[in-house]
C-alpha atoms as a printed R data frame, in Angstrom:
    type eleno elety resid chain resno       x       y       z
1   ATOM     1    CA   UNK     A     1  10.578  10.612 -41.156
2   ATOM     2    CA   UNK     A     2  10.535  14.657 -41.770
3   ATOM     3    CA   UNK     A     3  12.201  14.917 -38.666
4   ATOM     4    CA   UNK     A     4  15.283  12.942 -39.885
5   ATOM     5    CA   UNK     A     5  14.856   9.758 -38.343
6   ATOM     6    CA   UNK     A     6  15.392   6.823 -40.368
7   ATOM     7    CA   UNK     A     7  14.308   3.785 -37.994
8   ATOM     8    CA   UNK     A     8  10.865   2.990 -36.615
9   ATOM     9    CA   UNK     A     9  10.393   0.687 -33.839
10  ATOM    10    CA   UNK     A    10   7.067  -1.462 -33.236
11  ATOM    11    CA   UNK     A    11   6.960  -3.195 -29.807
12  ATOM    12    CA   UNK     A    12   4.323  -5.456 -29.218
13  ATOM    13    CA   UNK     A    13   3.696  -7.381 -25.949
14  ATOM    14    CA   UNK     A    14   1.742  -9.987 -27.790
15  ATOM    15    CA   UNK     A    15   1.719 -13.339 -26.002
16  ATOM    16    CA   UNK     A    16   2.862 -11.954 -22.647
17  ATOM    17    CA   UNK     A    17  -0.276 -12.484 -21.037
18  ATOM    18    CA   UNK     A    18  -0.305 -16.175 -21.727
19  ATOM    19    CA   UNK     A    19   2.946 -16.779 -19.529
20  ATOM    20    CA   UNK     A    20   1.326 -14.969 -16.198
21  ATOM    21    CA   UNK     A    21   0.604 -17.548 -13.875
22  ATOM    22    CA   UNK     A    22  -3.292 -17.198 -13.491
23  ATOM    23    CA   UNK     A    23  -4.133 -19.787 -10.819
24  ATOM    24    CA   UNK     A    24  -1.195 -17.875  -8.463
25  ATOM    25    CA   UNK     A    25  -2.764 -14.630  -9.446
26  ATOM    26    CA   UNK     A    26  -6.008 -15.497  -8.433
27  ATOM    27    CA   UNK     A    27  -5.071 -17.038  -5.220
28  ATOM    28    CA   UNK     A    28  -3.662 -13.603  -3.992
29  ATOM    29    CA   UNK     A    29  -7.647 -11.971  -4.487
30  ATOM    30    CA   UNK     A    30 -10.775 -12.913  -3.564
31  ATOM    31    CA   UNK     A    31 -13.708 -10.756  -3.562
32  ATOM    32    CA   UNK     A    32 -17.480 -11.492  -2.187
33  ATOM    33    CA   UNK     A    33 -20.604  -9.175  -2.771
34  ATOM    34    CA   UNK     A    34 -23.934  -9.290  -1.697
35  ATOM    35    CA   UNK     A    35 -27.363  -6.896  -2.491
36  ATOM    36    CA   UNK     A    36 -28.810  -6.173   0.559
37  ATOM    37    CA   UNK     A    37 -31.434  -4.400  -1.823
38  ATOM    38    CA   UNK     A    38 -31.724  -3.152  -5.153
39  ATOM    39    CA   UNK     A    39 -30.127   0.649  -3.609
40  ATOM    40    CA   UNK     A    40 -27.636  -0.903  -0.892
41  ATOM    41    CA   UNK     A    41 -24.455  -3.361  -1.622
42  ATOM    42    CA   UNK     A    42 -22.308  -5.115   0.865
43  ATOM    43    CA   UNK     A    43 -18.829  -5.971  -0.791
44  ATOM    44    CA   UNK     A    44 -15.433  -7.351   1.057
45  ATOM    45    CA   UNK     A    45 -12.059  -7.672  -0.726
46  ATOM    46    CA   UNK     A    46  -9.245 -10.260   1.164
47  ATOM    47    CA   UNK     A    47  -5.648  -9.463  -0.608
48  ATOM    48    CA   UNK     A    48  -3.384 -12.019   0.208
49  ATOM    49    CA   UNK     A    49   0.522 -11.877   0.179
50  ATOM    50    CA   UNK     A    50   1.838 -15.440  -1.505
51  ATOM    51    CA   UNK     A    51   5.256 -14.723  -0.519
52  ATOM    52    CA   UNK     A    52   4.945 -13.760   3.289
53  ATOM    53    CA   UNK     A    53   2.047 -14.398   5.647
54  ATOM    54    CA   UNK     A    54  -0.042 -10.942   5.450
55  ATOM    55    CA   UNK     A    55  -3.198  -9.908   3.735
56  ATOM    56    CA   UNK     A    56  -5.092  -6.534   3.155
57  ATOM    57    CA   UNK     A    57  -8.788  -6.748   3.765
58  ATOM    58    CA   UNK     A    58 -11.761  -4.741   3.027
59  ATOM    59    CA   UNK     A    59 -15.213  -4.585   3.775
60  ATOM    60    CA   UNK     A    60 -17.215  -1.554   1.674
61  ATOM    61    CA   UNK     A    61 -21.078  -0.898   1.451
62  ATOM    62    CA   UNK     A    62 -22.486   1.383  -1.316
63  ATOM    63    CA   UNK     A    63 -25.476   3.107  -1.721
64  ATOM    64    CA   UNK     A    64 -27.337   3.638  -5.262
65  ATOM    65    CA   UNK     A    65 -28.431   7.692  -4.992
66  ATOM    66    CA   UNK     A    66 -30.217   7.266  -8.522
67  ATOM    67    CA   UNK     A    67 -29.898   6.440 -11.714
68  ATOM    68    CA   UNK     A    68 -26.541   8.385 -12.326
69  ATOM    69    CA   UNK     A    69 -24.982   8.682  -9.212
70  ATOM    70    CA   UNK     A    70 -23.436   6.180  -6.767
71  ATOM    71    CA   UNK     A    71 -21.676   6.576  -3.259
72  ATOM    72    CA   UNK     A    72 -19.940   4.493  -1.471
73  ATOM    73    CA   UNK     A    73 -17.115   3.566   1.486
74  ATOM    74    CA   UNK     A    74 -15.055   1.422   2.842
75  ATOM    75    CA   UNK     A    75 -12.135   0.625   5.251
76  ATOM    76    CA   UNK     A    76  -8.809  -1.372   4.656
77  ATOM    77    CA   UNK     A    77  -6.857  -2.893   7.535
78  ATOM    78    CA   UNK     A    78  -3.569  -4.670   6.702
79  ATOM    79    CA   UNK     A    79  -2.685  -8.052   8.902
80  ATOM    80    CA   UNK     A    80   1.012  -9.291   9.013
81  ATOM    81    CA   UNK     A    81   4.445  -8.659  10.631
82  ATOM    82    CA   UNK     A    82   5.547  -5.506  10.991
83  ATOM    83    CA   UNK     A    83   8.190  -5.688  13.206
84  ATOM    84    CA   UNK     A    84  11.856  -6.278  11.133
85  ATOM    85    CA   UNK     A    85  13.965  -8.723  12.162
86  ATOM    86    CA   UNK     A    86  16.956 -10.781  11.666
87  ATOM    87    CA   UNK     A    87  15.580 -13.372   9.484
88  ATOM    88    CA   UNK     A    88  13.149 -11.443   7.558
89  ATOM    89    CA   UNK     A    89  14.741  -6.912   8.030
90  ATOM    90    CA   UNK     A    90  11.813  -6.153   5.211
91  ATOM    91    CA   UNK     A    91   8.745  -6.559   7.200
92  ATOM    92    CA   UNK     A    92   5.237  -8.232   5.438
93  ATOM    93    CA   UNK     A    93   3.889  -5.937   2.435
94  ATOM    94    CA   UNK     A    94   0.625  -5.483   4.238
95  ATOM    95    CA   UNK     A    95   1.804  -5.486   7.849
96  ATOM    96    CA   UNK     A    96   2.904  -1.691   7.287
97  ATOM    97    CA   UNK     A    97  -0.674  -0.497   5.957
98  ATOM    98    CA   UNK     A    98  -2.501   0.980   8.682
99  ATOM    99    CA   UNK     A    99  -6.502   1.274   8.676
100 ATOM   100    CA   UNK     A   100  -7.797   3.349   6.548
101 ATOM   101    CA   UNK     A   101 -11.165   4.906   5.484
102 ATOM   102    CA   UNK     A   102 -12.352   6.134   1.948
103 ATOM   103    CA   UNK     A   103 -14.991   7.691   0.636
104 ATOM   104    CA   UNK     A   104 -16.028   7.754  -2.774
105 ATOM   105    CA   UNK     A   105 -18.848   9.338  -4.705
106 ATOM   106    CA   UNK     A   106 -19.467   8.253  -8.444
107 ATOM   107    CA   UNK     A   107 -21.348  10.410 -10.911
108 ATOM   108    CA   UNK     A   108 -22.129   8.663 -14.467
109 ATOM   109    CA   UNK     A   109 -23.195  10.594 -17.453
């Protein structure tokens, strides 16, 4: 108010979350792990397009180093059209993602 404004404005998103469709959301993601043993982890993510027939998947492993420290990698390979055409000139969402490989290395303190 020093500054010589004279309106405040509160926005508040409250309720929003209650309108998302959940059960679509959650169709579009599924995820599966599995502990190989208490230092290695096996984990694969499938990413699925509701609106055109592609998907994003990827399989990851991770290793515990110790207590603090965690490493891990991964690929992701995209499946779908890629390829524009007359019926559909913006070709799948995933169908453009080539295969890619990450690397990640997590330190917790």
């Amino acid at each position: 108010m020093k500054a010589g404004y004279h309106y405040v404005v509160d926005a508040d998103l409250e309720g929003h979350v209650d309108t998302i469709q959940h059960d679509r959301l959650l169709a579009r993601i599924r995820e599966s792990s599995y502990q190989v043993h208490p230092l290695w982890a096996l984990s694969l993510l499938l990413m699925t397009n509701m609106d055109d027939p592609s998907s994003l998947l990827s399989p990851s492993v991770s290793y515990s180093i110790s207590n603090e420290v965690s490493g891990s990698g991964g690929l992701f390979f995209g499946f779908g059209d890629d390829t524009p055409s007359l019926e559909s000139p913006i070709p799948s969402e995933y169908g453009l993602v080539p295969a890619y490989v990450y690397l990640s290395l997590t330190v917790f303190f």
